[in-house]
N, C-alpha and C positions, 0 to 999 in steps of 0.2 A: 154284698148281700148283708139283708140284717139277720143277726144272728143273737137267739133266745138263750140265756144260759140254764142252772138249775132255779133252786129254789130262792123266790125275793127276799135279799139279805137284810135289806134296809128301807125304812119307808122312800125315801127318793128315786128309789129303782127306777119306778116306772117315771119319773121325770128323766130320767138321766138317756144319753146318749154318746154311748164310746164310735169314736171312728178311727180304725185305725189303717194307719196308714204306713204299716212295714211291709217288704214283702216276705210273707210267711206260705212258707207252706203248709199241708191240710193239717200234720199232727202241732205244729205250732199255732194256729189258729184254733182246735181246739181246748189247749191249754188255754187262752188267752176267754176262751170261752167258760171255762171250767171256773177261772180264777174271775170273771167280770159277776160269778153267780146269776143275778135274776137283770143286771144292768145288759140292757141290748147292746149291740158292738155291729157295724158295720165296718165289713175289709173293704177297703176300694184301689187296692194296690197289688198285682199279681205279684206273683213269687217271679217270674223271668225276668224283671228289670234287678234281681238280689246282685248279680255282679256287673253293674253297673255303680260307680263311687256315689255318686249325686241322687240321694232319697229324698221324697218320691218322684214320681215323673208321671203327667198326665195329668194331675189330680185337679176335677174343677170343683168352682168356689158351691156347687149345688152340692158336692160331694159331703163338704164339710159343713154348710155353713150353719145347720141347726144341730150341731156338736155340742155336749159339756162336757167331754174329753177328749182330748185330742193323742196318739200315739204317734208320733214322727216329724219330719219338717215340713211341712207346706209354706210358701211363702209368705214372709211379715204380711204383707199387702195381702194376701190371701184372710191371716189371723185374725188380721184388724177389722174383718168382715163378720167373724163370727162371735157374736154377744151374745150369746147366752153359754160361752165357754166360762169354766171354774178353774179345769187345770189340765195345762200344756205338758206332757212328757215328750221330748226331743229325743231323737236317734242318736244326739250329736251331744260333744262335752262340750262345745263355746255354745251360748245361746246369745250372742250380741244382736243378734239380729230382730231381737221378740225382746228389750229390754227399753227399746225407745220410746218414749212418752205416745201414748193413742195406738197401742201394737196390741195391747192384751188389754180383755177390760180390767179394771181398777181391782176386785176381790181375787183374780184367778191368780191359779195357783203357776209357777213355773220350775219343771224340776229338768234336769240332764240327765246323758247318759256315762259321766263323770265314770271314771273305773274301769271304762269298758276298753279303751285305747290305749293306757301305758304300755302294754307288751309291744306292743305293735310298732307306735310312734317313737318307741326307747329305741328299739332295735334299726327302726330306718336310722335314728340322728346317732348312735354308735357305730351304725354302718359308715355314714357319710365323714365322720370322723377319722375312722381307722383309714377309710380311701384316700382324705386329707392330705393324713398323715403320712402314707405311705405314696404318696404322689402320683396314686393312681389313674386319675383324671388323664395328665401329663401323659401317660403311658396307652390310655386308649385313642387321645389323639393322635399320639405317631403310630399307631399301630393302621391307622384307617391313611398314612400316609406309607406304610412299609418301611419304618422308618428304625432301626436297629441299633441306638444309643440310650446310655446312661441318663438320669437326669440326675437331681441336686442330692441334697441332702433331705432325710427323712428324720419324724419323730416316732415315737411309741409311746403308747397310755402308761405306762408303768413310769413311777417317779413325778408323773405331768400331773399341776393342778388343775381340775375341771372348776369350774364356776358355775352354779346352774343358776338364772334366775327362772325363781317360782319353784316351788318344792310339792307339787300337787302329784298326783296320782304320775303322772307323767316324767314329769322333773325327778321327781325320787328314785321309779323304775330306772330310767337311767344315768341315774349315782351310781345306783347298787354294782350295775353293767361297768362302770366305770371301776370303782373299788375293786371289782373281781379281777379288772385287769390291771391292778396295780398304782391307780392313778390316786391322790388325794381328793376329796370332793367340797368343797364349799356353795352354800345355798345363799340366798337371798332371798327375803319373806317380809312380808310387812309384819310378823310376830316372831320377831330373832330369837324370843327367850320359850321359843316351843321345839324340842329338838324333834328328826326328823330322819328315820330308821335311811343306811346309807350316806348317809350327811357328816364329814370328820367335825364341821362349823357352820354354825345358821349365823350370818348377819345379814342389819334392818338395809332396805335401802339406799340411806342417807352411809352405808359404808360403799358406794359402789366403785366412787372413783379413785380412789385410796387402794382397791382391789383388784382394779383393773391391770395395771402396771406389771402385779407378781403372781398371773396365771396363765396358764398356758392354752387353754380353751374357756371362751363361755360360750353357754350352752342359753336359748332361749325358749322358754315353754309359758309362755305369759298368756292372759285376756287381754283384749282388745279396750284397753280401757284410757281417759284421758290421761292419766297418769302413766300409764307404758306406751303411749302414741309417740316413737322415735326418740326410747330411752337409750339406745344408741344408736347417737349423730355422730357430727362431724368430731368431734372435739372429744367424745368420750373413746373413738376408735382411735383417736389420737396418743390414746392414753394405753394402748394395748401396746405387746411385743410385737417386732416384729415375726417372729415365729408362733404367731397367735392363731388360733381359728376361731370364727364366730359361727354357730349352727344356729338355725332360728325354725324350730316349727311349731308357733304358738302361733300368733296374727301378723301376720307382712308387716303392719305398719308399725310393730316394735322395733324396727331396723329403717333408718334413712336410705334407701336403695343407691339412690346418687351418690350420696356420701361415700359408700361401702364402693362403688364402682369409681370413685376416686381414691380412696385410699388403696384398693387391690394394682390398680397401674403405676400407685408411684411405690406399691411395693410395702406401706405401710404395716400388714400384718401377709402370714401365708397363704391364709385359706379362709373360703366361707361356703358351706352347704346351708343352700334353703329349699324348705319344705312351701314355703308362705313367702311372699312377697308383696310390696304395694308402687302400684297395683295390680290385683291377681288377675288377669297373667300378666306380666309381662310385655308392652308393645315390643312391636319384631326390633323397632332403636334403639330399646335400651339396652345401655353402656355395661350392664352386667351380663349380657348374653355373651359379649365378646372376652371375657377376661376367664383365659387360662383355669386358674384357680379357684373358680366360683360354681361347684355344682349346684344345680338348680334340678327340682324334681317339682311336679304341675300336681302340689297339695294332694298325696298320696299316699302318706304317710298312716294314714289313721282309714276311715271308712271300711271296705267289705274287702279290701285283697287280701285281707288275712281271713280266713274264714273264721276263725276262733272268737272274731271280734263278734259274730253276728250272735253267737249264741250268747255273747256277754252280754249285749244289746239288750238280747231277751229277756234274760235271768234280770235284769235291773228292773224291767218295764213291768214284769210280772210279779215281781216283788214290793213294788209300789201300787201297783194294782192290789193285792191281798189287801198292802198297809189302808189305802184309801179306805177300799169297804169296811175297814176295821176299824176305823177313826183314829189312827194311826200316825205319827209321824212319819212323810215321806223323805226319802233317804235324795240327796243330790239338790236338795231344795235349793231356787236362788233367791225364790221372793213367793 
């Protein structure tokens, strides 16, 4: 439905055309109406697909396509259809998908929902860690065999170095998780001389493999970018402990999956939890489904299971909205 707010804030009002596409229910959608003032806003997205991971769902291109703002993800292919958009706000903290040349017109704005996810994705990849470490994986498989024996030997965060690369909202969140339980933290950032609340040491990239050797976990929270496209291969996992684990819920393809599914059989390092993999999902043959010590969870870390995440969603989108009409700098900007 189109929906009229108060009073016309800015001469463009009446050009303008918000659609959004969260699913909100009635007192969030007033808010969203409060704050768009005299800018019309069309919902096209019901509130009962909200616990469903993957926003939005249904949405056709007549929905959007005479938009100049857009609230949520509809498809790149969808995006690339609508010209007379200004500026994109994404549900979501990666926007790789709206960043490829002919996606967004040339002036529009593109911002995230950056912020909204560290509780949430911290707590899965320190979940997937401590289970790791305490060889929990090992132990629900013989349990579904009744199987009533010891397994190997175990680590704990305390005294263990963590390595995060990527120090963002994400990455940091879970330092801080790390610190509390005793571990040392070390970052990696393309700005090493900007320090980074939870972080004992920020070093640039060009420290990675030098670091690799004397830690006990890295941790992966990256963009999908050419530069992190299978930053760790064959040769850099080669370079880890054996009593290593790799967590990765940033983009699949910062990890060589084959690679990682050869070094887990001959035993190269202990452990690996992935949030993300390439390619997402998984075909039913690959060689990481089978290995022991490889939890795998189907990109769940982030989106709506947490409900808290949905309100932060809000509070970001609605706070860019205020900024926008107020000619404002908007907050998450990528471009």
């Amino acid at each position: 439905m189109d929906t009229q707010g108060g009073s016309r804030g800015r001469e463009t009002d009446q050009e303008e055309l918000i659609v959004n596409c969260l699913p909100l229910n009635e007192g969030e959608r007033a808010r969203f109406v409060q704050a768009a003032g005299g800018i019309r806003q069309r919902f096209v997205t019901d509130v009962s697909v909200r616990d469903h991971m993957q926003w939005p769902m249904g949405i056709s291109q007549s929905d959007i396509s005479d938009a100049t703002i857009i609230f949520g993800n509809p498809s790149a292919e969808q995006i690339s259809h609508c010209h007379r958009l200004r500026w994109l706000q994404t549900s979501s903290a990666g926007v790789d998908a709206y960043t490829a040349p002919g996606i967004l017109p040339g002036n529009a704005i593109l911002t995230s929902a950056s912020g909204a996810y560290g509780q949430a994705v911290s707590e899965h990849m320190f979940a997937m860690m401590l289970a790791l470490m305490k060889d929990l994986p090992f132990y629900r498989d013989r349990q579904a065999e009744r199987d009533w024996h010891p397994g190997g030997e175990v680590y704990s965060p305390q005294e263990s170095t963590v390595l995060v690369l990527g120090t963002g909202d994400i990455g940091a969140h879970f330092a801080r998780l790390c610190k509390g339980a005793g571990a040392v933290t070390y970052g990696v950032r393309r700005h090493a001389d900007q320090a980074v609340e939870g972080f004992d040491e920020i070093f640039p990239f060009d420290s990675l493999d030098g670091l690799l050797p004397k830690v006990d976990v890295v941790a992966l929270a990256l963009p999908s970018t050419p530069q992190t496209r299978h930053i760790i291969d064959a040769d850099r996992l080669a370079l880890m402990k054996k009593r290593a684990i790799l967590l990765n819920v940033g983009r699949g393809d910062a990890v060589d999956c084959r690679s990682l599914a050869s070094t887990l059989e001959k035993g190269g390092i202990f452990g690996a939890g992935l949030d993300v993999t390439e390619p997402e999902p998984l075909p039913p043959d690959h060689p990481l489904w089978s290995q022991p010590r490889c939890l795998i969870t189907p990109h769940v870390a982030g989106g709506s299971h947490l409900a808290s995440n949905v309100g932060k969603i809000i509070a970001i989108c609605i706070d860019n909205l205020r900024r926008y009409r107020a000619g404002q700098d908007l907050r998450n900007r990528v471009r």
